[in-house]
N, C-alpha and C positions, 0 to 999 in steps of 0.2 A: 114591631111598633116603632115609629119615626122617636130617634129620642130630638127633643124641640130645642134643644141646649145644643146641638152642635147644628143642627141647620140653620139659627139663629145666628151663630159664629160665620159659617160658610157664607150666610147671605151678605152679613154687615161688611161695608164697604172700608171699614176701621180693623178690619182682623188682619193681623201680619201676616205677610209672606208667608214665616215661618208656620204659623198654625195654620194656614190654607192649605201648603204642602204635606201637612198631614191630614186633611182632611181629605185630601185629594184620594187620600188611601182607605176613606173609609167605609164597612160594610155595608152600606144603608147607600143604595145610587140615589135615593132623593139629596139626600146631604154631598154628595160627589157632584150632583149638578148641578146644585147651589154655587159650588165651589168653580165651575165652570162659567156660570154669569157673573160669576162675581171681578170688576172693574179691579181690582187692588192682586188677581192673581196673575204669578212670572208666566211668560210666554210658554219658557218649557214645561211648565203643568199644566197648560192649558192645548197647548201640542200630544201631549199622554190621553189627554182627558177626551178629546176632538174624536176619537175614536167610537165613544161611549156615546157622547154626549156634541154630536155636531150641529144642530139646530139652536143648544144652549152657547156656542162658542160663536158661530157669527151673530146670536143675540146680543152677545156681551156687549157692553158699549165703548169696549176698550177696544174689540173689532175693528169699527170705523174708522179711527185714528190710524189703526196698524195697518189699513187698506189704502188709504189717504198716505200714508208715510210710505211707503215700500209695497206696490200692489202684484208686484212681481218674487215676494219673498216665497219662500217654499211655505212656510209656516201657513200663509195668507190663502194663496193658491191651494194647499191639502184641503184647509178646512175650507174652501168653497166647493173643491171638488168631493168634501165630504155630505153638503147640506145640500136637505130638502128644498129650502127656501132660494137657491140657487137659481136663475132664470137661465132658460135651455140656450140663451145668446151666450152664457158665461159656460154654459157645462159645454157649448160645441169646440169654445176657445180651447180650455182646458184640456179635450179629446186629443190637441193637435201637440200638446208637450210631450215629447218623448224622457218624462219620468214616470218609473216602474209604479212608485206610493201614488203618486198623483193619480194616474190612468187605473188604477189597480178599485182608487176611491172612487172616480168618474164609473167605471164599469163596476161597481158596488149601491150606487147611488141609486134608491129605488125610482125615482125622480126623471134619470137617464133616458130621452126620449130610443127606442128601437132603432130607428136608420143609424143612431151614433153608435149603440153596439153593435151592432151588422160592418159598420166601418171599421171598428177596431178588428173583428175576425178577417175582414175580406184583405185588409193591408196593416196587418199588427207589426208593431215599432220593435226596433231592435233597443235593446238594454245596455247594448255593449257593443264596442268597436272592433271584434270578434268579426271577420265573414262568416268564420263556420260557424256562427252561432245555432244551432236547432230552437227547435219549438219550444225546450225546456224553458227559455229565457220567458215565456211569453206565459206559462203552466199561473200562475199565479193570477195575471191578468185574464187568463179565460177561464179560470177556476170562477170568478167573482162575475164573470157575464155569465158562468149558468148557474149563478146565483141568484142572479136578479130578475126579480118578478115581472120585470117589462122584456124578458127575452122569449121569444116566439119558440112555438114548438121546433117550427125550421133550423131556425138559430140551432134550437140544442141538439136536433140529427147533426148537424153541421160540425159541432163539436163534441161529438160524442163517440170521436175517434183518436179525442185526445189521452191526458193522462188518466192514471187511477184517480187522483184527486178530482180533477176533470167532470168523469162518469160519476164519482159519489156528489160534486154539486150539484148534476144535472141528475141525480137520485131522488134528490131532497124537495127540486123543483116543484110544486103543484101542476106546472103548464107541462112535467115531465111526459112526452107520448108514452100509450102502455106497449109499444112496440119495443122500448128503450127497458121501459119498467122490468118486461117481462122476458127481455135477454139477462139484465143485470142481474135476476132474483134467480135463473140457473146458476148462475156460479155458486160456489163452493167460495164465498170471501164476506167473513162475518164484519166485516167494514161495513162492505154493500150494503149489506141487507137491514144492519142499523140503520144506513140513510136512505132505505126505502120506507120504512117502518116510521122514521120521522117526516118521511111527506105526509100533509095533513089532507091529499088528495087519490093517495096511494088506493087502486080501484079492489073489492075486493078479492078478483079473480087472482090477483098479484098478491095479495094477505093469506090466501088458501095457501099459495106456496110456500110461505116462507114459514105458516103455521107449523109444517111439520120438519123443522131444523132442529138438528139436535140442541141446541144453544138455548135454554130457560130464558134468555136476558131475547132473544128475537121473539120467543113464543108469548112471555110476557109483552112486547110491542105491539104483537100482532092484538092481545087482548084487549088493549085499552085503546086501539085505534078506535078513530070514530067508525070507520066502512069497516068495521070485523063484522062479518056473516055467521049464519046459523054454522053452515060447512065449515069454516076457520077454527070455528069454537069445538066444534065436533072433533078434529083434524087432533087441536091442540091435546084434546080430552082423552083421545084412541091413544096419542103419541104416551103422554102419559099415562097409561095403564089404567086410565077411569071406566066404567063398565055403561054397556049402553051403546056401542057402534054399531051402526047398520051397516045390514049386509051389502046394500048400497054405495056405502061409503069404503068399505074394504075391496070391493070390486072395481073402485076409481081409483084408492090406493097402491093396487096393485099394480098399475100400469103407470105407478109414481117416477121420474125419472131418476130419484135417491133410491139405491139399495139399500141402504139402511130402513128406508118407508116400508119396502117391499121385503126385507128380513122382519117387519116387525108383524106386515100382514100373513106371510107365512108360518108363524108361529102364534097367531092368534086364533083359539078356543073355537071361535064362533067362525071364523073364513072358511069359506063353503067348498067343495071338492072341487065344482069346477075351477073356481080360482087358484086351488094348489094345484089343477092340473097345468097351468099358464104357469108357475109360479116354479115347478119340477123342472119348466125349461130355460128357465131364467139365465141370462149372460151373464149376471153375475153367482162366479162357484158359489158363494154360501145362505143363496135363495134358497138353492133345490135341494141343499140339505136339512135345510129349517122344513120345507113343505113338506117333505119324507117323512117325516118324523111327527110332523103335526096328526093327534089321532083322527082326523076327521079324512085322512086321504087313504084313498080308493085304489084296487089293483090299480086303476087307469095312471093314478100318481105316481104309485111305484115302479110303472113300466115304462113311463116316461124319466124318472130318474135313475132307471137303471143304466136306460140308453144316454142319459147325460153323463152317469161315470165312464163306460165305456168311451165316450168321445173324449173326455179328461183325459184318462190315460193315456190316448194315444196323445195326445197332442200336449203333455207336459214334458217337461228336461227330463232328462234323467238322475240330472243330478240335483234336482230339486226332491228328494230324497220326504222331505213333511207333507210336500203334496200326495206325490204317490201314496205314501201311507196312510191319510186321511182316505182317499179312493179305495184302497184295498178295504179298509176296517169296514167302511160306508157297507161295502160292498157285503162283506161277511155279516154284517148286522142286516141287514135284508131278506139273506138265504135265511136267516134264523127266525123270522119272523112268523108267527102265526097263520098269516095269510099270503105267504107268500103263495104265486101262482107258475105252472111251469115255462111261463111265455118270460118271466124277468128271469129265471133261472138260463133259460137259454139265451138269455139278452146275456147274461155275467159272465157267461164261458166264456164269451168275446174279450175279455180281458186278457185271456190267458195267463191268469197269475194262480201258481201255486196253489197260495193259500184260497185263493178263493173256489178253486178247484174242488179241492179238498173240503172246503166246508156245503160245498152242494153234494161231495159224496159223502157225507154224515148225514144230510137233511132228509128228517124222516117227510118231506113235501117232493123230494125226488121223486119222479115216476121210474117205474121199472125200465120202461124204453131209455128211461135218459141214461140211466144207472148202467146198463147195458151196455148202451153207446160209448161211455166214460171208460167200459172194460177197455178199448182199445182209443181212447184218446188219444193225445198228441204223447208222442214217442217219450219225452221229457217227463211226462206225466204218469204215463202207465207204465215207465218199470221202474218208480219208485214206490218204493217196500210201503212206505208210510200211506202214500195212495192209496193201493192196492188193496192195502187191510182197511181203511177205509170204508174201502168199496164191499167188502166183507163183512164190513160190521155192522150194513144198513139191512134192516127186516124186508126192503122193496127189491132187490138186490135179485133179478130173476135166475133162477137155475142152470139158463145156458149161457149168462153172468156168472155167475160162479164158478162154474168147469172152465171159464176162461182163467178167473181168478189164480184155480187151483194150479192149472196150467205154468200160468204166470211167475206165481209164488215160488212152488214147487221145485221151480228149474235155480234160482236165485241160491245164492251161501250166504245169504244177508243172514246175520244174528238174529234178525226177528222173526226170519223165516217159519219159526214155529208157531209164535203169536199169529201169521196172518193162515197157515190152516189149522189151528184151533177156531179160527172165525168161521173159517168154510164150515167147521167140525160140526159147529154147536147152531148154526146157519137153520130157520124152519125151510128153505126152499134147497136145500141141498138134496141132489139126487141120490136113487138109492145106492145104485154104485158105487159113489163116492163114500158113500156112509160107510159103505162094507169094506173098501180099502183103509178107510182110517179107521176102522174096530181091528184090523191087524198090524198097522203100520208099528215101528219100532218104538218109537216113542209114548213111554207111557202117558207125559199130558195129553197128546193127542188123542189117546185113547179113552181118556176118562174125559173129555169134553166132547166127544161123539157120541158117549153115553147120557152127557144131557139133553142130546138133541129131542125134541116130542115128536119129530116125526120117524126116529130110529124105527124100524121093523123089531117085533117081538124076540126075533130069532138070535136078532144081532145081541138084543141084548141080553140072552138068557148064555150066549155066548160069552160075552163080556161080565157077565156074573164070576164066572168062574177064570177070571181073566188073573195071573201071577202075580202081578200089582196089585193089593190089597184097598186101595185109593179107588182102582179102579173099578175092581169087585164091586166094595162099597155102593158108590154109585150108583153104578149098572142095578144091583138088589132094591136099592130104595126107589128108581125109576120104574121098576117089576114091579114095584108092591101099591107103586101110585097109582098104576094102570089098575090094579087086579079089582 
């Protein structure tokens, strides 16, 4: 509410200096540009104020006088090259002073006919007696030409190679081309896209983009724009976790050019399979981990990010040491999966890593052929102990699998050497031969774990009843009496 006791003060022609100067400062602009017409205020507050209030400073009637006295003073000359009222014979004069305030105000002056900004970009004034001066000198002065509502889309292609301040006035432009609009709102520069968000001409295909920025403070501008579209609002609503996004709309998000848009569609409930098939092959690493993982994807997604780990690994450092090991684990948690299928299983071998070796020969989704094949893997792999029993330990694990196993095992002084034939031992696809060698072998565990086996022959085991190890015996009787 205007308080009527100080604009009363600021108008009257009798208020001192001194109380004008405060008034000069004060919160209410009706009362500041009271204090701006007013004949009785010091030139330097009315220089401050010229700013604010340049149509109420060449009003003043203390103007004409200061025009008439000194029409070449700086003070005289800003505030005409600050006002409206200014006739385009006085703003052309003006154009040709090479002062930075002065021209700064001429190329801010809505009023500014076009051919005079065009002139100031085509032969812009040096500030300083500098040759090597650059462009910076001039950053200010063409900051305020693609400020100005009288400069042509041309104009602002023309300078829209200048500075970052530059770009965000010609942001903010209404007459901004959406060519300009929609390079500026790719970037990654929450400047930007503030003064895209304040053009009040900002088109909405350029509002969809900037809809989904992580920044609340752009998503809220995008809201309250006047051109925010159904999509914008949708955009904003998906970003925020509000429920309701069409599949539609996540199948445009997904081909978002922000990963972050496209980490947020691959782990959303409702995005449909084909889209996390697109999404498994994403350039950026941590799409295809999100889509993997989302329940709605299909062998087809799996098999596509098995083959994106494989490509990871070859083509990371070595000594990036967190990557790798996100790759392996990714990897192991896939083999474990319920549905894994054996086409991604044979896709992971290609890593050749250990562990992930290893957790395809635990996976009861191993086929027998692969299981088999694994018998005689890469050299590295198959005559480690821990492998091997492994491979032992799987129920798919084919019989002439096994005799390789045993083979394998057998010949080995590893300390675990007894653990991996107790696996062979107690094995359902172990041959009978094999059975009959480990019901006499030396060692008594071996002995009493070939007596668990269900496929042991009767003989063996009536044999093994009576076996000098009591453990053994044991066993062997209770497996006879299960049978009987």
């Amino acid at each position: 509410m205007l308080d009527d006791n100080d604009f009363a003060l600021a108008s009257a022609v009798d208020t001192s200096v001194v109380v004008l100067e405060e008034l000069s400062l004060h919160p209410q602009p009706e009362v500041r540009e009271a204090v701006a017409r007013n004949p009785n205020t010091p030139t330097e507050v009315l220089l401050k104020l010229g700013k604010e209030f340049p149509d109420a400073i060449t009003a003043n009637p203390i103007f004409n006088l200061l025009l008439l006295e000194n029409p070449e003073s700086h003070f005289v000359r800003l505030s005409l090259a600050r006002s409206t009222t200014t006739s385009e014979s006085a703003i052309a004069q003006l154009s040709k002073i090479e002062d930075e305030e002065i021209l700064c105000a001429v190329a801010r002056n809505p009023k500014t006919p076009l051919h005079i900004l065009e002139q100031l970009v085509e032969n812009p004034p040096r500030f300083c007696d500098d040759e090597n001066a650059d462009e910076s000198d001039v950053d200010d002065l063409f900051t305020a030409i693609a400020q100005n509502p009288n400069t042509s889309e041309s104009l602002l292609l023309q300078l829209s190679s200048g500075s970052s301040n530059v770009q965000m006035a010609i942001a903010q432009n209404p007459k901004a081309p959406f060519s300009l609009l929609n390079t500026f709102a790719d970037w990654r520069n929450f400047r930007m896209h503030k003064a895209i968000g304040r053009n009040p001409q900002a088109p909405s295909a350029i509002l969809e983009k900037l809809a989904g920025e992580n920044e609340k403070e752009i998503r809220d501008m995008v809201k309250n724009h006047p051109n925010v579209s159904e999509t914008a609002i949708a955009i904003i609503n998906f970003f925020e976790g509000k429920p309701g996004t069409s599949i539609d709309l996540l199948e445009r998000l997904a081909s978002d050019r922000r990963a972050s848009v496209r980490l947020l569609v691959a782990a959303h409930p409702s995005t449909p399979a084909k889209v996390l098939e697109k999404l498994a092959q994403d350039t950026d690493e941590n799409v295809p981990f999100k889509a993997a993982k989302n329940p709605n994807a299909t062998s087809t997604v799996i098999e596509f990010f098995a083959e994106f780990l494989v490509k990871q690994l070859q083509i990371v450092s070595s000594i990036n040491g967190a990557k790798i090991q996100k790759c392996k684990s990714s990897a192991i948690e896939l083999v474990r999966r319920s549905d894994i299928t054996p086409k991604v299983l044979e896709t992971l071998l290609q890593m050749n890593s250990s562990v992930v070796v290893d957790a395809i020969a635990l996976s009861l989704k191993t086929p027998a052929t692969m299981l088999l094949a694994l018998t005689d893997y890469q050299e590295r792999f198959s005559s480690d102990i821990h492998f091997l029993i492994n491979l032992a330990k799987n129920p798919n694990t084919p019989s002439d699998g096994l005799e390789k196993l045993y083979l394998k095992i057998n010949q080995t002084q590893h300390p675990n050497r007894i653990s991996g034939l107790r696996a062979i031992a107690a094995h359902p696809n172990t041959p009978v031969h094999l059975l009959e060698q480990f019901a006499v072998d030396s060692h008594h565990l071996i002995r009493s774990k070939v007596a668990t086996n269900v496929n042991i022959p009767i003989s063996i085991l009536e044999r093994l009843s009576n076996d000098s190890d009591t453990r053994v015996s044991t066993i062997a009787k209770q497996a006879l009496k299960a049978r009987a």
